[in-house]
N, C-alpha and C positions, 0 to 999 in steps of 0.2 A: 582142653583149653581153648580161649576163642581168640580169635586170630583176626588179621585183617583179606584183606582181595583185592588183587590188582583189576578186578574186572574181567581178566585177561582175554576172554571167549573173541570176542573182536577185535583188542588190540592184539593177539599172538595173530589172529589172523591177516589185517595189518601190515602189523612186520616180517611176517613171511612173505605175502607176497613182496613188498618191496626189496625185500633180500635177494630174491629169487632173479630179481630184475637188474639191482643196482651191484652186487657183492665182487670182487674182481677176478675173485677165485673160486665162487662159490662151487661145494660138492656137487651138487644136483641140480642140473639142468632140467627148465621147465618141458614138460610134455609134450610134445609135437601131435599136431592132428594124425599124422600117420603109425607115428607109436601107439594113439589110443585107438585108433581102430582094429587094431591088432590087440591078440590075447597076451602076449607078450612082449618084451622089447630089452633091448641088449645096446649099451653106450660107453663112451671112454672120450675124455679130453684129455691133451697135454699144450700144458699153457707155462711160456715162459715170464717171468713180471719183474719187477723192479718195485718195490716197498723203503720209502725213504723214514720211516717209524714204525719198525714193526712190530716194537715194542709197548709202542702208543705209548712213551714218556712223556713228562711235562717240556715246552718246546724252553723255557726260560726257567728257573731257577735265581732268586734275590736277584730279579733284574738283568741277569747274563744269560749267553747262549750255556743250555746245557750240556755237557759235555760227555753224558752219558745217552744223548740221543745218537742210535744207531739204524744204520740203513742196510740193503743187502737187495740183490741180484738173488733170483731163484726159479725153482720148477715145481709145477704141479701133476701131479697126475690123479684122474678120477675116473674109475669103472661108476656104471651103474645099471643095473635091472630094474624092469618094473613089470607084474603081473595084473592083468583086468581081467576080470569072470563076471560076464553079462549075462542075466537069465532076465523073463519077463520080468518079475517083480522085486530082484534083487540083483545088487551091485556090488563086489569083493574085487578091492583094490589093496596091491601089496608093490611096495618100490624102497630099494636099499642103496646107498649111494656109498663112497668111500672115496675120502682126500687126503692125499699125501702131500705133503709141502718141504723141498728142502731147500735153508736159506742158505747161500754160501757165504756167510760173511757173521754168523753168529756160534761165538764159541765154544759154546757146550750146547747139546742138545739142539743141534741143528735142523731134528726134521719134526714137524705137526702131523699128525694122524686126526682125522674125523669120519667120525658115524654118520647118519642120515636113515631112520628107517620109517616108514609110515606105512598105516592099515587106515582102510575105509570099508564100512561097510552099511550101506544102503536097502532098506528092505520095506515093499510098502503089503502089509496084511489086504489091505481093503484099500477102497478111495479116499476113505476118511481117517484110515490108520496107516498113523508110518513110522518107524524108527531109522535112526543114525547112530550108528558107535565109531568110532576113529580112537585112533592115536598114534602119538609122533615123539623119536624117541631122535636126541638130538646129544652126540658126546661131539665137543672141540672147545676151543679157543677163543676164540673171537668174538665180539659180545655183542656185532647181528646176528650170529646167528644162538646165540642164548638168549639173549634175549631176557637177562638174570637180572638188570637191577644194577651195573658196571657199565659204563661205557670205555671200559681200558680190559686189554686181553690177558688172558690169566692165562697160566702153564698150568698142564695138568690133563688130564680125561675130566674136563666137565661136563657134570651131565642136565637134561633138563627134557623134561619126558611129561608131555599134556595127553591126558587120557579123558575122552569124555562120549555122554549118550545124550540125544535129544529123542521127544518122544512127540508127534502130532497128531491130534485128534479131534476130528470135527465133528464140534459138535451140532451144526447145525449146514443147511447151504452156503451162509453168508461168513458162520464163526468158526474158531477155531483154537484151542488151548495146546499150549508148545512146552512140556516141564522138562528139565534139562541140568545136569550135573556134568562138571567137570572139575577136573585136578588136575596141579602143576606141581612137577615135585623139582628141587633143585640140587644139587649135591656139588661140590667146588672141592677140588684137591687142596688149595692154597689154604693155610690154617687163617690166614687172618678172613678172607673173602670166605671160610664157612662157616664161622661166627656170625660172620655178618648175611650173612643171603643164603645160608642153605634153608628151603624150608617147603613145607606142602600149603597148599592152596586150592579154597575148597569153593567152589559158585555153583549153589543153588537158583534154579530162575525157575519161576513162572509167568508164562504171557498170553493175553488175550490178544488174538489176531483177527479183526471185523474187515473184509471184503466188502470195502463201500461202495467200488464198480471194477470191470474186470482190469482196471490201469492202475489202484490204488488199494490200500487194505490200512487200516490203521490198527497202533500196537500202543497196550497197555500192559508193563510189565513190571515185575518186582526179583530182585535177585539177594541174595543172604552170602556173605563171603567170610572165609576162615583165613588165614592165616597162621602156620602155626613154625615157629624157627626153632629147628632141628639139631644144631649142632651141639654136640658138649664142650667145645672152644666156647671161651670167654671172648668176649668184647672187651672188654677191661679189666683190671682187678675188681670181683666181686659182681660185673655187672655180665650174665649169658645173654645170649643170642632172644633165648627167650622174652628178655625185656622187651621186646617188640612186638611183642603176640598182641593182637588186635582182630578187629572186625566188624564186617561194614553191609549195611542194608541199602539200599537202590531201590528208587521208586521211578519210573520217568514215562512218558509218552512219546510216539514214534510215530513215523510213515514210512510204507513205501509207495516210491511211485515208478511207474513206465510214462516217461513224455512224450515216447515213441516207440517205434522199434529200435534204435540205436543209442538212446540215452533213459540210463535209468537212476534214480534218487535212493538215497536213504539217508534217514534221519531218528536220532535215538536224543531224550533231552530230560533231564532230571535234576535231582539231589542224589548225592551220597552221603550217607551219617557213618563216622567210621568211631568204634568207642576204640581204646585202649586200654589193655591191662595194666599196664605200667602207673599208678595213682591213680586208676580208674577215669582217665582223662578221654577227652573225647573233642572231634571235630565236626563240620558241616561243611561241606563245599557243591559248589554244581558238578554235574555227568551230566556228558555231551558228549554223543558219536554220530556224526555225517560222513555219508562220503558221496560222491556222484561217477559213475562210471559210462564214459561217451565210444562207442565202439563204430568210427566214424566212416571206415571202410575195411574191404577185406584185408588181414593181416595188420591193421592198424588201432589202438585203443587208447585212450585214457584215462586214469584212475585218479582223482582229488579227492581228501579226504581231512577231518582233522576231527580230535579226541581231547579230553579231559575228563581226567580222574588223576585219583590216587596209586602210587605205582612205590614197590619198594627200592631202597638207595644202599650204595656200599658206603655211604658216610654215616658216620657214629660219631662225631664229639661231643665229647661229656659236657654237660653243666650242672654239679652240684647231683653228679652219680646219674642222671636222665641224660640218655642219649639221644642221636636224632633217630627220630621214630620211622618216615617214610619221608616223601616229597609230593608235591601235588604240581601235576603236570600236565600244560598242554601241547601237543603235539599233530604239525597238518606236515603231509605228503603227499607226492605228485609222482605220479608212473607213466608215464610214455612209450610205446610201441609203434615205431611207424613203419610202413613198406613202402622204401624208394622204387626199389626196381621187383620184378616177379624173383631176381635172387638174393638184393640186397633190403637188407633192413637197418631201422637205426633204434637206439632206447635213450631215454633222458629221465634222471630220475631224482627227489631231492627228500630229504625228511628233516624237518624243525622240531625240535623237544626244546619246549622251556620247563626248567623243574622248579618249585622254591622249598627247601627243606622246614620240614618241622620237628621244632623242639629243640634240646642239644645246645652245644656250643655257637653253630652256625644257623639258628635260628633265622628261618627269612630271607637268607641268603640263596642266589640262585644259580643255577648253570643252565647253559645255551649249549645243546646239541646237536651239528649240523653234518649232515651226510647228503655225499651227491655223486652222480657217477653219468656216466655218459659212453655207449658202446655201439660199435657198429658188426655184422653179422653178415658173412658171401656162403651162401648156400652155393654148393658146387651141383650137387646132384643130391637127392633124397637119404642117402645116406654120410655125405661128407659136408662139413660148413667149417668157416673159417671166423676168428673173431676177434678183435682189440678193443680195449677200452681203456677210460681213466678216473679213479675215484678219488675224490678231495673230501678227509673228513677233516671237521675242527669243534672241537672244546672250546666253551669260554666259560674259565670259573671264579666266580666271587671268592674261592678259598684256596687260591692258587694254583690251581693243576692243569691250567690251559696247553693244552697242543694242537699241532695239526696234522695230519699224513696225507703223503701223497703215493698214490701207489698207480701202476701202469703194468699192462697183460697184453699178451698176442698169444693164442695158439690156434688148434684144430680140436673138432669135434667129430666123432663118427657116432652112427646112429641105425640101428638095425630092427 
């Protein structure tokens, strides 16, 4: 069946890192230079936080405060491993994470459990042949780090597991052809959220890479996307998950560039044509992925970035048995790293998603999704650091389901 494509290759990448940087609780901590010089490494935090929506409810309700919005005081704790196997011409990366969460103030089913596990593996044949395999296998909650198509958290072991290989070969001094597959498979406990968003995702790419001088390389590339929704849960009476199988071809042109040694460019700029199965309908919009990353002193970086494309949605309202098919979304984020002192450091971070749905009931209609966070970091010695921070997310929706959370963390980190 042919399906649609979130694009996902760049945006999953993206949202991970911003996750990584901005999350309150997040399982896995990023990599430290000392960890990675090492073949192995051994980690554990316990973070106490304060979550005033942890359920990510709508904040109002026909105009009144909700009264099913609930808050809660709690504790995290996260082990985590990571394995690196460096030989000359290949690189085998293995790192597993695990979060517990317990909230004291939520009545049944008090505690969260999350996974976290990812493989890299890097191997270059020749100068001019290289491969890349990875994948990232991601069960919880919480919908930065799913990353599903939901901005509201779902109970449950959800799962969401990106498998992919890129392959490079040059073919000349200056050229070079890049083919490359990936999948995103989705799985959601909740019957209504697998109706709607369980599904595989299939991106086929090929790209021309021309090295016009040793600071710039220009890209021409075309990508083919599947789409295929999985669930045997209905969406309606009479309408499955499937009603939404689509798929989308990408044509666009690109640059990288080096301005320097501390600030580097990229830029990705197209059309996407996505058909649908649903009455064999079909749309046209622009694909756009920039970002610029300024790495402006030691221990200090920035990341700006912003995207457009087609992404899938947990909204479904019917109109006349056609649901809403996906949403077209742009999306810019900022990442911050700075080093006050040799032991203190700070991070500032924010992410904008405008969606507007297609199809459906809520044709047209839009939502604003905004996420931001802000933390500070005291390295005590090489194996001990301390941390706090505060995230403000907020929803704004044309279809009523606007909220906001505030959430707030302190603990300790060790690191071996």
């Amino acid at each position: 069946m042919k399906k649609t494509i979130t694009s996902a290759g760049l945006l999953v990448i993206g949202a991970v890192t911003l996750h990584a940087q901005r999350t309150a609780y997040a399982p896995a901590p990023s990599l430290t230079r000392t960890e990675l010089s090492k073949p192995w490494s051994i980690g554990a935090s316990l973070k106490g936080f304060y979550d005033d929506n942890y359920a990510t409810t709508p904040t109002r309700v026909g105009g009144v405060a909700n009264p099913n919005k609930r808050d809660s005081f709690g504790l995290e704790v996260s082990p985590n491993a990571a394995f690196n196997w460096t030989l000359p011409q290949t690189y085998v990366g293995l790192s597993y994470a695990y979060g517990m969460r317990w909230y004291e103030n939520r009545p049944s089913d008090d505690i969260d459990q999350s996974h976290q596990a990812n493989f890299k593996l890097n191997h270059t044949f020749t100068e001019r042949y290289k491969v890349e395999v990875s994948d990232a296998f991601i069960s919880a909650q919480e919908p930065e780090l799913l990353a599903g198509g939901t901005p509201f958290r779902t109970e449950g072991d959800n799962i969401h597991n990106l498998a992919s290989i890129n392959f490079e070969a040059g073919l000349s001094d200056n050229l070079a052809a890049v083919l490359g597959y990936s999948n995103h498979y989705y799985n959601y406990n909740h019957k209504a959220y697998s109706a709607l968003l369980d599904r595989l995702e299939h991106l086929i790419s090929a790209n021309l890479r021309w090295q016009m001088n040793p600071t710039t390389s220009g890209i021409f590339g075309y990508q083919y996307g599947i789409t295929d929704y999985t669930s045997s849960n209905l969406i309606a009476a009479g309408v499955p998950g499937s009603a939404r199988d689509n798929d989308s071809h990408y044509v666009f042109l690109g640059a990288d560039h080096a301005f320097n040694s501390k600030l580097q460019g990229s830029a990705r700029v197209g059309v996407q044509f996505t058909q649908y199965e649903l009455n064999n309908t079909d749309t046209i919009n622009p694909y756009a992925d920039a970002s610029l990353t300024y790495s402006y002193a030691e221990g200090s970086s920035a990341l700006l970035g912003v995207r457009h494309s087609r992404n899938a949605t947990d909204v479904a309202f019917l109109a006349a048995k056609i649901p809403t098919l996906d949403q077209e979304s742009t999306t810019a984020y900022l990442a911050v790293t700075h080093k006050l002192t040799a032991k203190l450091s700070a991070n500032a971070n924010l992410q904008l998603m405008n969606s507007s749905f297609e199809s459906g009931l809520v044709d047209g209609k839009s939502e604003l999704f905004f996420l931001s966070g802000v933390g500070l970091g005291y390295q005590f010695n090489q194996y001990l650091a301390a941390e706090a921070g505060y995230n403000f997310d907020r929803l704004d929706s044309d279809i009523g389901r606007s909220y906001d959370r505030n959430r707030v963390y302190i603990g300790v980190r060790a690191s071996y």
